[in-house]
Backbone as ProteinMPNN parsed JSONL, in Angstrom:
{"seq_chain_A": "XXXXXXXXXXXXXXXXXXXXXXXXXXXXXXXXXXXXXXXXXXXXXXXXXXXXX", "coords_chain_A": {"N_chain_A": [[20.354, -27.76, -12.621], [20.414, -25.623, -10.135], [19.145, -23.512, -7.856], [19.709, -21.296, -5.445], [17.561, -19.085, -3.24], [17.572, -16.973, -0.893], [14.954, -16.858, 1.222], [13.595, -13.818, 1.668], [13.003, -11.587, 4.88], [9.97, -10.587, 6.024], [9.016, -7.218, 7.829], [6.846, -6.209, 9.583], [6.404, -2.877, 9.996], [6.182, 0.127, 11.88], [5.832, 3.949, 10.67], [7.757, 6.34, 12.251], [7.089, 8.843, 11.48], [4.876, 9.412, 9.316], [2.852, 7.988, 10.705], [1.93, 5.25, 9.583], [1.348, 2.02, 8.748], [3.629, -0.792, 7.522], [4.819, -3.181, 5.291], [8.318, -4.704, 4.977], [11.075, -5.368, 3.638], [14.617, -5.786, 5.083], [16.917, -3.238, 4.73], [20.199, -3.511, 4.263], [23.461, -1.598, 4.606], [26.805, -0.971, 4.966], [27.64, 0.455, 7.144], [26.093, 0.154, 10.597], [24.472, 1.936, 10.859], [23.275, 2.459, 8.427], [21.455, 0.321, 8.12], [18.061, -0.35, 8.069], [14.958, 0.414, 6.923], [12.556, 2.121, 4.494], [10.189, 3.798, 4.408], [7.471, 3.585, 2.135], [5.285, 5.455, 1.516], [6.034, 7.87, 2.662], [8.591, 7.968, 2.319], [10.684, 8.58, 4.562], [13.439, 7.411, 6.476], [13.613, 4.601, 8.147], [15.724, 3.785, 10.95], [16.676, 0.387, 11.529], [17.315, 0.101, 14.575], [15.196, 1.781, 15.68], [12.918, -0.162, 15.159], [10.338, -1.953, 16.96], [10.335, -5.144, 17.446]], "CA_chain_A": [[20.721, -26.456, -12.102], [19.405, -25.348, -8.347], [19.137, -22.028, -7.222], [19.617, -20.858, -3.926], [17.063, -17.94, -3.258], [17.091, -16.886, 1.013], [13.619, -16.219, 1.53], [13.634, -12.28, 2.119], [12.105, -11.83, 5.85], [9.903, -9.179, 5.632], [8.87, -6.966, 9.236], [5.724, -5.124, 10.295], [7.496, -1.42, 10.752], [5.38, 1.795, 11.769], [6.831, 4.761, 10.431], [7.468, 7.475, 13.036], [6.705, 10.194, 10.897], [3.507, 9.424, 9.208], [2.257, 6.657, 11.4], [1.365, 4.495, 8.819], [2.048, 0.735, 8.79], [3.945, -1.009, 6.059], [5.629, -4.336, 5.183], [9.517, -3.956, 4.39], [12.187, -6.204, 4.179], [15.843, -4.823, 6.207], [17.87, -2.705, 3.699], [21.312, -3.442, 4.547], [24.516, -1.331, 4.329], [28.001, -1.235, 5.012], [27.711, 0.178, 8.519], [25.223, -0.365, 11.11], [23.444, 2.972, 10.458], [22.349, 2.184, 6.911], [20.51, -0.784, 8.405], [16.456, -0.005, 7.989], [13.663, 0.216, 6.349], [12.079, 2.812, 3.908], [8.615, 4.042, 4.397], [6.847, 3.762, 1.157], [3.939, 6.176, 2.114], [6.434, 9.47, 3.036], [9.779, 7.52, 2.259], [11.584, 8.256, 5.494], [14.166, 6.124, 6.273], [13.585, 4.546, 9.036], [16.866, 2.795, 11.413], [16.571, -0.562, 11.96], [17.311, -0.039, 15.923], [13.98, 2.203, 15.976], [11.919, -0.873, 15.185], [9.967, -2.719, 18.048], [10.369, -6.287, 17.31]], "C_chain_A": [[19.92, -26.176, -10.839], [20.476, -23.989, -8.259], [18.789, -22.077, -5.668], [19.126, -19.688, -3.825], [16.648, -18.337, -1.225], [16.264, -16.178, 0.762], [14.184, -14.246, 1.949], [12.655, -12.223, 2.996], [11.442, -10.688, 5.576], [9.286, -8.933, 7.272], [7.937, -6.178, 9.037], [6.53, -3.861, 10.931], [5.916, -0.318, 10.774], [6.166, 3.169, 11.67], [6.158, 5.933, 11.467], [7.29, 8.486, 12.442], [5.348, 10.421, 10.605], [2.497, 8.325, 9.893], [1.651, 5.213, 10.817], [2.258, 2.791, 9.33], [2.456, 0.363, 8.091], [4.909, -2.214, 6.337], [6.769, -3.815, 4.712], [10.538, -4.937, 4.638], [13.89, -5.196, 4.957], [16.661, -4.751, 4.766], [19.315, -2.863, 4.255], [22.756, -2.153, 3.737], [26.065, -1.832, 5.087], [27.911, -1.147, 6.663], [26.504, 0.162, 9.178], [23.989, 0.99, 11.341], [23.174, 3.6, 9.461], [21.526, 0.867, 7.15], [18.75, -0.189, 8.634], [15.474, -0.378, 7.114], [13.351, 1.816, 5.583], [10.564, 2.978, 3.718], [8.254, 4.423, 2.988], [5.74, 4.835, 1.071], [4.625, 7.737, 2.161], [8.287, 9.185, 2.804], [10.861, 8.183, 3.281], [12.336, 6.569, 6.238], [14.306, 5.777, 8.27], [14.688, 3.25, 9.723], [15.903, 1.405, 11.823], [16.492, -0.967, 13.833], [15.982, 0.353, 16.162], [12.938, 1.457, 16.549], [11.5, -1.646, 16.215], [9.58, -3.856, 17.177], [8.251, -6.954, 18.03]], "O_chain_A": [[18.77, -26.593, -10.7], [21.645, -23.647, -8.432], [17.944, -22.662, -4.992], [19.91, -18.823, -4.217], [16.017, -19.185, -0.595], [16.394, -15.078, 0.225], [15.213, -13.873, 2.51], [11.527, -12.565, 2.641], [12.015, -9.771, 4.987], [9.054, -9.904, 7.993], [8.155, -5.293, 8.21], [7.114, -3.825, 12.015], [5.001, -0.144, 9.969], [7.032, 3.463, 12.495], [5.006, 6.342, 11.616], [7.376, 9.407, 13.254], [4.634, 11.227, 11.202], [1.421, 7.996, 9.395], [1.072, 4.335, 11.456], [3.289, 2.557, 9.961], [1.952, 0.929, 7.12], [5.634, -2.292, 7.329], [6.735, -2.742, 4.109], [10.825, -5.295, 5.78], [13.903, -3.99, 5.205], [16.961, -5.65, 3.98], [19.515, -1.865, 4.948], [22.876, -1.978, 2.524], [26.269, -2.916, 5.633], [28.027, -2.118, 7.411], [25.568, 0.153, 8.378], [22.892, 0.892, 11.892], [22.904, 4.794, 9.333], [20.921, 0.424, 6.174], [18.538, 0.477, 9.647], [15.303, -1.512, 6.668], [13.939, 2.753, 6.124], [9.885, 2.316, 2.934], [8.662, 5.509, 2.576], [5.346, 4.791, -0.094], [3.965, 8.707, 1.789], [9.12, 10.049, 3.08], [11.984, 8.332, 2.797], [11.994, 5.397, 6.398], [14.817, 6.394, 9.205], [14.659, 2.092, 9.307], [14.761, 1.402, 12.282], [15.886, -1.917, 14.329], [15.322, -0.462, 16.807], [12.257, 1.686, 17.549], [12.474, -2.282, 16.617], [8.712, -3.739, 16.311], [7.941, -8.145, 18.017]]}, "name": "protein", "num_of_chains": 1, "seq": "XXXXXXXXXXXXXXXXXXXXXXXXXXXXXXXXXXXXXXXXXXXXXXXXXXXXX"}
């Protein structure tokens, strides 16, 4: 039996609200503004465009 597991990337995000830093992999949805991240710290949801690479 073999499993196929895609690594989950995860991204260095700073959340614009509480400034904090936080690891997070990319939450996907349907359209392209449910794409982000979720600040664990104040759970704003932060867009995926926001993020500086």
């Amino acid at each position: 039996m073999s499993e196929d597991h895609e690594e989950e990337k995860t991204t260095e995000v700073v959340c614009p609200h509480c400034k904090k830093t936080f690891a997070a992999s990319l939450m996907t949805g349907d359209a392209e503004r449910y794409r982000g991240y979720k600040c664990p710290h104040c759970r704003l949801f932060v867009p995926a465009a926001r993020v500086n690479e």
